[in-house]
N, C-alpha and C positions, 0 to 999 in steps of 0.2 A: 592221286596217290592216296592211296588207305593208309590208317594211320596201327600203329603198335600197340599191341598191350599196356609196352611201359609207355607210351606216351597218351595214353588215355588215362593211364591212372598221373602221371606226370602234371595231366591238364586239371583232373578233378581236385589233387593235391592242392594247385594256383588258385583253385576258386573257390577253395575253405580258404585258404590263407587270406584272400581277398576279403573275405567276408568278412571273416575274424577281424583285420585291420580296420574295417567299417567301425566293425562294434566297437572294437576300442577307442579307436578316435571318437566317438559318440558316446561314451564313458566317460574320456576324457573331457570330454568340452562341458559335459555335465560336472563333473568334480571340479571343474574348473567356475563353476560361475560363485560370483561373492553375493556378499549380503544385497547390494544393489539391487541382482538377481531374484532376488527370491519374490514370489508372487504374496500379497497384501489378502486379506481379509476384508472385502470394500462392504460384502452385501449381506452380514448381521449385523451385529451389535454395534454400539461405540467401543464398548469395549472389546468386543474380539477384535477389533480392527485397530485398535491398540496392544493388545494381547499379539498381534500377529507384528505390526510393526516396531515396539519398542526393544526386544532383542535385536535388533539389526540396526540398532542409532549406534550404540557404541562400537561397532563395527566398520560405520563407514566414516570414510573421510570429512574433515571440516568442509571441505569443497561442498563434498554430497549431499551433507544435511546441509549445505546452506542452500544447495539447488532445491532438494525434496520439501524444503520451507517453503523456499520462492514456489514453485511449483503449484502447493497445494492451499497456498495462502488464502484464496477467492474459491474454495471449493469447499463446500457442508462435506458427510458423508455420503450424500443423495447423491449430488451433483458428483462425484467422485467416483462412485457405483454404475453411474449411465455414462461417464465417459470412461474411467477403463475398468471394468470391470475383474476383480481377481488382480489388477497388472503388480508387478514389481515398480519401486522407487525411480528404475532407469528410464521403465520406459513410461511410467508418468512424467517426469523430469522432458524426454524426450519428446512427448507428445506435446506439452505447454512451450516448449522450446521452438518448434516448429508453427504451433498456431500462431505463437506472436509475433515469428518473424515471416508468415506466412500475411496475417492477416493486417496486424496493424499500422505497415506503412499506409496501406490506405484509406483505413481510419482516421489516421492523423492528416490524410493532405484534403479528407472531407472535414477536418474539425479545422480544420486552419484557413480555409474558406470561409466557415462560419464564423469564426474568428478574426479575418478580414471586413467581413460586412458589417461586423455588431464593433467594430474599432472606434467608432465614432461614439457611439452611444458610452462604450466602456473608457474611453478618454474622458467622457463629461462626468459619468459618478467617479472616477477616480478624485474630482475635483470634492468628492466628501472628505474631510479631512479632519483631523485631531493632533495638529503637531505640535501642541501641548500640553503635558502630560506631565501627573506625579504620581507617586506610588509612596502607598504607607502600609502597615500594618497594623490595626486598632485591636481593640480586645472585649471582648462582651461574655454573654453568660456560657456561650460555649466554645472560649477559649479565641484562641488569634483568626482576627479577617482581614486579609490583604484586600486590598481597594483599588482600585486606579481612581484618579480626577481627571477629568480631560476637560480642554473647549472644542467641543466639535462646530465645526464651519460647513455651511453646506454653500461651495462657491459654484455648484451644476445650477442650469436652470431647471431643475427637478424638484418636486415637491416631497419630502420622506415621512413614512408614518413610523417607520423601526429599518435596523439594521444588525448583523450583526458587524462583530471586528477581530481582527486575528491577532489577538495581544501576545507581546516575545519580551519578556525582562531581561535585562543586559546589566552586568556588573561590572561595576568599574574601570569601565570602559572596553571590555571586550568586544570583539567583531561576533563572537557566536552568543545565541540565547542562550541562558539556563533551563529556561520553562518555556514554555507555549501553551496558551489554550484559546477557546473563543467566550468571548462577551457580547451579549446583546445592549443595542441603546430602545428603549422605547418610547418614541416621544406622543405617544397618541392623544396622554392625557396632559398635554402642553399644546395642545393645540397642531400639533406638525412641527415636520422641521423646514421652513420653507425656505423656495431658492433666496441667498443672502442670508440667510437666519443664522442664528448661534446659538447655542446651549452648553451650559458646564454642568457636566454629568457624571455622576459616582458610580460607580463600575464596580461594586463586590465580584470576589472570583470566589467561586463558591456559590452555595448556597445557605442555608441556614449556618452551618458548620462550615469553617473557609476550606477552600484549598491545598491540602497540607504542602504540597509540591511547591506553594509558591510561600514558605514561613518555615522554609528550611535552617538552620543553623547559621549556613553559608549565607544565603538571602539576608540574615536578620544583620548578620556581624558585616555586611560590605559596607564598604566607605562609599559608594556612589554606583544608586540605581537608576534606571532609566526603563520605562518601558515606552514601548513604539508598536501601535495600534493603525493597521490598515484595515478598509474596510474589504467584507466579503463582499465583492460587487453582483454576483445571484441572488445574496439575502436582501438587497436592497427594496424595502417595498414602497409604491406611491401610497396615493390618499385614499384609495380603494385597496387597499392592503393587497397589490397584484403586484406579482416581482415584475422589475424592467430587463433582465435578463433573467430569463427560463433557465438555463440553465450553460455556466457560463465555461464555454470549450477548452479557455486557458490551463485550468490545473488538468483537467484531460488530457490534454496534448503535452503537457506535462509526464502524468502519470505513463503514458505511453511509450514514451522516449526514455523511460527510467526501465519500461520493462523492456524493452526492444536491447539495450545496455545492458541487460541484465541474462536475457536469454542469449545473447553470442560470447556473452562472459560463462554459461553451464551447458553452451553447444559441444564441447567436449565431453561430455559423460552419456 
């Protein structure tokens, strides 16, 4: 059956309409994208890549700047430029979202392996120990130096030439630190620190000029400090100043697990 006049102009009528529809819904989804949306500046400047991003922070949600943080945390602007190049906030968020839930479960069930096999060895320097410890605040020419004194014990059958320690000051009796930092022991010019030996060792935090973080107001006026000194068991060097652990898997399989937590908590964006 041939078809009418009117019904050929009827049909041409439907397929502008159609089109037209197209367009606009593709308007639409255009006008619709937020600041997330919008495409970065990755490949000049530091600052055009700030220039491009900093209008769009006050715009997005607390969520989004805390994913766009996490996201781009371990990334220069190089590294940033080869992996998305031009992209939008969403879909870098999206693309680190997916690597880490992509890739690092099985990071961590090879570092926790390694972590099983070095258990032995990491059980015996744990037997490096400093449990205890005082904490002062003295004052010299350029002004206040917080200290630690510790007795370090070394009860491994391991010989040490230096370590370091991950010192946490705790005020009057709280469960959380105020501070953190690390302190090195060096015992090279004592001869070693050898398996059974002991040493009582001053611990400037600081350098020339202390700490200020740890000679805080709060810090000076507590009724009762404590600080608690573990050792870094990576830094731990023998008498040939060669670490016993290369490089030690635990805070890895840490870090990991923190970012794994962290990407299915900004898997929604």
């Amino acid at each position: 059956m041939g078809y009418s006049y009117v019904d050929e102009a009827e049909m041409g009528w439907s397929r502008r309409m159609g089109v037209a529809m197209i367009l606009l819904a593709g308007l639409g989804l255009t006008a619709c994208k937020g600041p997330a949306d919008q495409g970065l500046v990755t490949g000049g400047t530091q600052a055009e890549y700030r220039a491009s991003l900093d209008p769009l922070i006050p715009k997005l949600s607390k969520h989004e700047v805390e994913a766009f943080d996490w996201a781009v945390s371990d990334l220069d602007l190089g590294k940033l430029h080869g992996k998305y190049p031009g992209a939008s906030p969403r879909k870098i968020i999206r693309g680190e979202v997916r690597e880490v839930l992509d890739t690092y479960p099985g990071k961590i069930d090879a570092l926790e392996k390694a972590a099983a096999e070095e258990a032995p060895l990491r059980t015996e320097l744990g037997k490096i120990t400093a449990p205890d410890t005082e904490f002062a605040i003295d004052k010299n020419f350029f002004g206040l130096q917080p200290v630690v004194m510790a007795i370090v014990t070394n009860g491994s059958r391991y010989p040490v030439s230096q370590l370091k320690w991950n010192a946490a000051l705790y005020l009057d009796g709280a469960d959380a630190p105020v501070v953190q930092t690390v302190l090195t022991s060096d015992f090279r010019q004592n001869g070693g620190l050898r398996p059974g030996g002991q040493f009582t060792v001053r611990l400037p935090v600081g350098f020339v000029k202390g700490d200020e973080a740890w000679t805080t107001l709060e810090i000076r006026n507590a009724a009762k400090r404590r600080v608690v000194l573990e050792p870094v068991l990576d830094s731990i060097l023998d008498f040939g100043e060669r670490a016993y652990l290369a490089d030690d898997p635990v805070p890895q399989i840490e870090r990991m697990k923190a970012a794994i937590k962290d990407a299915k908590d900004f898997s929604d964006i």
